[in-house]
MARBA-3410 file (N, C-alpha, C, O; in Angstrom, 1 decimal):
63
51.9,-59.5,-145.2,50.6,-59.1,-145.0,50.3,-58.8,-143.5,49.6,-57.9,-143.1 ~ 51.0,-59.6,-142.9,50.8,-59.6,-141.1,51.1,-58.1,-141.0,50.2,-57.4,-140.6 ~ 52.4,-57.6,-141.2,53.3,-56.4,-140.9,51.9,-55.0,-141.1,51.6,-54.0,-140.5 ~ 51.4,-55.6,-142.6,50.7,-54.4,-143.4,49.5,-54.0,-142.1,49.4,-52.9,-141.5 ~ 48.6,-55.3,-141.8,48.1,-55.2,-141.2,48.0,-54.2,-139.8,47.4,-53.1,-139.6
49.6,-55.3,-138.8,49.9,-54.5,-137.6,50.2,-52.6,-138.2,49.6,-51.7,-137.7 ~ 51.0,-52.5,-138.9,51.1,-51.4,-139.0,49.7,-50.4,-139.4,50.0,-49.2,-139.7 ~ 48.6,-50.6,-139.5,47.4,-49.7,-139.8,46.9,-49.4,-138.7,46.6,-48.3,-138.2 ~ 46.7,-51.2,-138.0,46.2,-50.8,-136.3,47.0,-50.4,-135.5,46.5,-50.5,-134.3 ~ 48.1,-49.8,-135.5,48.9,-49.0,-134.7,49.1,-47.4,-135.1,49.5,-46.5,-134.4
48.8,-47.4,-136.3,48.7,-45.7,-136.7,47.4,-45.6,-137.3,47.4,-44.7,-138.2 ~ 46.4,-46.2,-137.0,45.3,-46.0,-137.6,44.1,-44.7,-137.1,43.1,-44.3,-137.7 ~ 45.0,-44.2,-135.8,44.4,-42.4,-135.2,45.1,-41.4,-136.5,44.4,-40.7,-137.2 ~ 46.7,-41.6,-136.7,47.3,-41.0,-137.2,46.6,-41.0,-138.6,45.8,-40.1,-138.7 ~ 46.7,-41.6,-139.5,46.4,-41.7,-140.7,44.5,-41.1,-140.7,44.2,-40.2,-141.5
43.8,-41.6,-140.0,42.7,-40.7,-140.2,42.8,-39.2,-139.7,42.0,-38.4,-140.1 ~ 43.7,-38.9,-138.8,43.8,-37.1,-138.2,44.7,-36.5,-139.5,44.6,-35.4,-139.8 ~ 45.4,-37.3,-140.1,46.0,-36.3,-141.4,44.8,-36.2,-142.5,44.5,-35.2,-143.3 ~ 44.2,-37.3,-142.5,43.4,-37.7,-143.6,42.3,-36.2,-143.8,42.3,-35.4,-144.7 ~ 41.4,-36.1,-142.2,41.0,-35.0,-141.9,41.7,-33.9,-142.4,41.3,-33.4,-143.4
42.3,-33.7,-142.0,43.4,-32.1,-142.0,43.5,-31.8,-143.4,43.5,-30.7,-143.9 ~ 43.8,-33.1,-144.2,43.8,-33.0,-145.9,42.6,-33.1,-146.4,42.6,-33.4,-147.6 ~ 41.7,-33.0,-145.9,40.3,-32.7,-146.1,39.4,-31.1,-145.6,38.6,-30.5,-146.3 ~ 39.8,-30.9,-144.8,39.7,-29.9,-143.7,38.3,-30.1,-143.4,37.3,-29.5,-143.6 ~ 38.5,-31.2,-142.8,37.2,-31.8,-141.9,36.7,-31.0,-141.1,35.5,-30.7,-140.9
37.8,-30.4,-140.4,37.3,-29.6,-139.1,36.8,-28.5,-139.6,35.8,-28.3,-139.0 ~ 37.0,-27.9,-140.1,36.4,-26.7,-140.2,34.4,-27.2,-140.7,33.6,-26.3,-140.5 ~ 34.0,-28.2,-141.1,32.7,-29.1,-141.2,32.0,-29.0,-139.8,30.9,-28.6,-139.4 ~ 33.2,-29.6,-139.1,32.6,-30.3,-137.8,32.3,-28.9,-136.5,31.4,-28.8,-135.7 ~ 33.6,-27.8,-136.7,33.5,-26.8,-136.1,31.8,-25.8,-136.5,31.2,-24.9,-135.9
31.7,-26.5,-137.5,30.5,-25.5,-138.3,29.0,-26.3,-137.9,28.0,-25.6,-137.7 ~ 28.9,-27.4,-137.8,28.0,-28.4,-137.3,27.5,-28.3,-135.4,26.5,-28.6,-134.7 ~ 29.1,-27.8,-135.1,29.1,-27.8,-133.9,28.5,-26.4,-133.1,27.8,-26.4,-132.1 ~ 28.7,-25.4,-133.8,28.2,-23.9,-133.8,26.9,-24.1,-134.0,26.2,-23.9,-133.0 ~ 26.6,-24.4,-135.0,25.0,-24.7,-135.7,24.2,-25.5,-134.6,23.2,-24.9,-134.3
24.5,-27.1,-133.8,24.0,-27.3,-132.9,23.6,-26.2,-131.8,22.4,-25.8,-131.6 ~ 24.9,-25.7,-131.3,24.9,-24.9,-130.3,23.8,-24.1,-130.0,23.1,-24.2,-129.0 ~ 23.8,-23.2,-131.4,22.8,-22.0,-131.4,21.4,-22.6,-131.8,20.4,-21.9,-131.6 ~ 21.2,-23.7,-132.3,19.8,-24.2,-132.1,19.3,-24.7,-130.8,18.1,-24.7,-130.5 ~ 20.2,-25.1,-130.0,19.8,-25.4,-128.6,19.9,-24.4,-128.0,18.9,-24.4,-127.3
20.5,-23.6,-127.7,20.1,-22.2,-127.4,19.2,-21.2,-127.6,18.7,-20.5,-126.7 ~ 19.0,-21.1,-128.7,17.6,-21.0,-129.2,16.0,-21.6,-128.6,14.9,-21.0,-128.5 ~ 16.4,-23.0,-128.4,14.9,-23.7,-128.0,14.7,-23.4,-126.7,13.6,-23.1,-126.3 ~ 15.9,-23.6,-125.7,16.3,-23.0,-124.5,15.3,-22.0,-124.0,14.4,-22.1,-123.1 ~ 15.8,-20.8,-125.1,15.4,-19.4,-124.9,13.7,-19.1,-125.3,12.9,-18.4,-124.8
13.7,-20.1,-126.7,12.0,-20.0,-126.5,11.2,-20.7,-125.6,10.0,-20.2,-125.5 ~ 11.5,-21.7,-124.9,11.1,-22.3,-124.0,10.5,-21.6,-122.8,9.4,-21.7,-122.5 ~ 11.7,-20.7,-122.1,11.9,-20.7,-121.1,11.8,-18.7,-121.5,12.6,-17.8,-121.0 ~ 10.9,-18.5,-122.1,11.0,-16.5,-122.1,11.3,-15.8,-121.0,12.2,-15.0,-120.7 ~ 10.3,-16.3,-120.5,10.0,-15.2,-118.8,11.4,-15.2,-118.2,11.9,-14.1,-117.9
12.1,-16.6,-118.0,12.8,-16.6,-117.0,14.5,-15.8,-117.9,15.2,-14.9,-117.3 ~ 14.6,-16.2,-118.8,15.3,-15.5,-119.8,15.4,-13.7,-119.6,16.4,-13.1,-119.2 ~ 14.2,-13.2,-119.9,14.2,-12.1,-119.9,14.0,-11.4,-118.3,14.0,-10.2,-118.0 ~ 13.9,-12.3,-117.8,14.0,-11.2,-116.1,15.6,-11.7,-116.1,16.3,-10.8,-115.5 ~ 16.5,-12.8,-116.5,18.0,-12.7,-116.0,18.5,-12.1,-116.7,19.6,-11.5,-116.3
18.1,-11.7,-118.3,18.9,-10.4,-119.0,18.4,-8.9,-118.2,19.3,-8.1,-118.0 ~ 17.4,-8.6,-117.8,17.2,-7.7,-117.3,17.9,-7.3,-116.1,18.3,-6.1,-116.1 ~ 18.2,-8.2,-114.9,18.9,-8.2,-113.9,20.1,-7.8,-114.2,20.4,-6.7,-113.8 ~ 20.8,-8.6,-114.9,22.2,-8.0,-115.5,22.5,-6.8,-116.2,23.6,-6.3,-116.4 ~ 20.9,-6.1,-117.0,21.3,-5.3,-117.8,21.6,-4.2,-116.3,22.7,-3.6,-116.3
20.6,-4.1,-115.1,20.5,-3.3,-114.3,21.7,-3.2,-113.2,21.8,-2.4,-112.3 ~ 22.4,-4.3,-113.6,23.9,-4.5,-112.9,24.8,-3.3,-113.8,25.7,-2.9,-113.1 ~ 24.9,-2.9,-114.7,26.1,-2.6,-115.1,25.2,-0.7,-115.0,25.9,0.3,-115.3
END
């Protein structure tokens, strides 16, 4: 039982990163993570209009 034990807490990263992968977690987490993103970018940008749109402007008149 000792053995069973030590051996879980020693591969116990391993056994959950396969576990994931046989789940395809990540593609969840990549999708939650996008979705964050663009809502805080979003609030960012409603927040903050004015200053938004004079630094897109600047750059549009750079190129």
């Amino acid at each position: 039982m000792e053995q069973v034990k030590e051996f879980f807490m020693k591969y116990m990263g391993g056994i959950i990163a396969i576990i994931a992968l046989i789940l395809q977690i990540h593609k969840f987490l990549i999708a939650c993570i996008i979705i964050v993103a663009g809502a805080l970018a979003g609030n960012y940008i409603q927040q903050n209009k004015e200053t938004v749109k004079n630094n897109i402007k600047k750059i549009v008149e750079k190129w």
